[in-house]
ROTI-250216 format. One line per 5 residues: their letters; for each residue y, z, x of C-alpha. Coordinates in steps of 0.5 Angstrom, whole numbers. Example, Ala and Ser with C-alpha at 12.3 -4.5 7.8 and 13.67 -1.06 7.14 Angstrom:
ROTI-250216
as) -9/16/25; -2/14/27
end
This chain:
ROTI-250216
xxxxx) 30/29/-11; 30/29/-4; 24/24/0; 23/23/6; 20/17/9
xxxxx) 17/16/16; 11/12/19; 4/14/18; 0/19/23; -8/20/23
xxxxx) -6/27/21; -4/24/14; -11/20/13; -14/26/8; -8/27/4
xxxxx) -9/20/3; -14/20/0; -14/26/-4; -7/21/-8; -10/15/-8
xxxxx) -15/19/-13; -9/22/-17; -6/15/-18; -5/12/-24; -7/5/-24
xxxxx) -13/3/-20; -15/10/-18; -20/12/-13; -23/18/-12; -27/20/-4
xxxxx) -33/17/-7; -31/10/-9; -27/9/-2; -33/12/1; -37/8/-1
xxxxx) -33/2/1; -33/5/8; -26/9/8; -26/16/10; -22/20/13
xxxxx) -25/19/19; -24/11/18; -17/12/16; -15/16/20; -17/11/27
xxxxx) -14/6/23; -8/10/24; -9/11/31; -11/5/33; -5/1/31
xxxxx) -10/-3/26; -8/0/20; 0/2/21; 3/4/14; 9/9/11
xxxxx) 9/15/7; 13/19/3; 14/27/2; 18/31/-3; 16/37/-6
xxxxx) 13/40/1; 7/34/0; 6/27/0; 8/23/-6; 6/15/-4
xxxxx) 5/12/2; 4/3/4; 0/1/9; -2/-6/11; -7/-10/16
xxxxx) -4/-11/22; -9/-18/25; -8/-20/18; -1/-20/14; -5/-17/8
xxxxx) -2/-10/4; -8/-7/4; -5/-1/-1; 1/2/-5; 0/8/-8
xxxxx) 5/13/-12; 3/20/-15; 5/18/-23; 11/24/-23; 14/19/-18
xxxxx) 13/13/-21; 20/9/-23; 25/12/-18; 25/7/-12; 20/10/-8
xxxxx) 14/5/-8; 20/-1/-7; 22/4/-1; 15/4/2; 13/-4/1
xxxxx) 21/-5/4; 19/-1/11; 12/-4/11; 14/-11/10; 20/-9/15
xxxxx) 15/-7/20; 11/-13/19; 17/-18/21; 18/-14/27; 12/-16/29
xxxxx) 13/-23/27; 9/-24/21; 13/-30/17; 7/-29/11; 5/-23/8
xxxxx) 0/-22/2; -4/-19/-3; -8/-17/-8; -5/-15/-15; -8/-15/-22
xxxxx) -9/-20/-26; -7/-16/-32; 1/-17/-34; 0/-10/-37; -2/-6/-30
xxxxx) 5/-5/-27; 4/-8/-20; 4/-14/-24; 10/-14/-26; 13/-10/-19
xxxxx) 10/-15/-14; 14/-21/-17; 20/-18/-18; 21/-17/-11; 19/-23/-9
xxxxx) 12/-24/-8; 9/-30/-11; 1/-33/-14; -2/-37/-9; -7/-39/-14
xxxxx) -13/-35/-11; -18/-29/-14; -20/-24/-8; -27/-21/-8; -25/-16/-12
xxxxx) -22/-20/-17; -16/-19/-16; -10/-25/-16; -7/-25/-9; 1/-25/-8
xxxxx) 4/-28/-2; 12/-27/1; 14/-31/5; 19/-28/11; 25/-30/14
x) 26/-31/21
end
């Protein structure tokens, strides 16, 4: 298994797109992010605008995942994985960039929403890594998750 990780660029937008329909959990096509307001064209200033910095990963001459966040507010918007990839590091590597970034740019607090459900696996991924329930719901009724970085 030969990934290869490295920060996101604009050109990366529809590939991006097109994986998080393919996802396993908490799948959405081009339609649904539409509707949201995520298009390529979103995606990809996002990108180039620093607003949305993000990591993806590459095997098999494609992208398998990726892991973006909100740069103005801390929150890791999306970690997705095609299934095939699921349960190899992969997801743990990408979340660990971005968090990485994050300290870099001095957050101490990160968060994000995650479901509820202790039978979806990001239930489960999040708290073993360390991210912990604030208490709170998020508009898409989700429970938000914070880690706490060190200096």
């Amino acid at each position: 298994m030969n990934v290869v990780y490295r920060p996101a660029v604009p050109a990366d937008a529809a590939a991006c797109i097109d994986l998080r329909g393919r996802t396993r959990e908490n799948a959405f096509s081009a339609a649904q992010l539409a509707a949201l307001g995520i298009t390529v064209d979103s995606w990809a200033a996002g990108i180039a605008q620093g607003g949305f910095p993000g990591h993806v990963a590459e095997a098999d001459g494609g992208m398998v995942g990726y892991c973006f966040g909100d740069r103005d507010s801390g929150e890791i918007i999306v970690l997705a994985l095609l299934p095939a990839w699921e349960g190899k590091g992969i997801g743990k590597a990408l979340l660990a960039r971005t968090v990485d970034d994050f300290q870099g740019w001095g957050f101490e607090r990160l968060f994000l929403g995650c479901a509820a459900d202790p039978g979806v696996r990001s239930h489960g991924f999040y708290r073993h890594l360390g991210w912990r329930p604030t208490g709170e719901i998020d508009d898409l009724g989700d429970e938000v998750l914070e880690l706490h970085l060190r200096g």
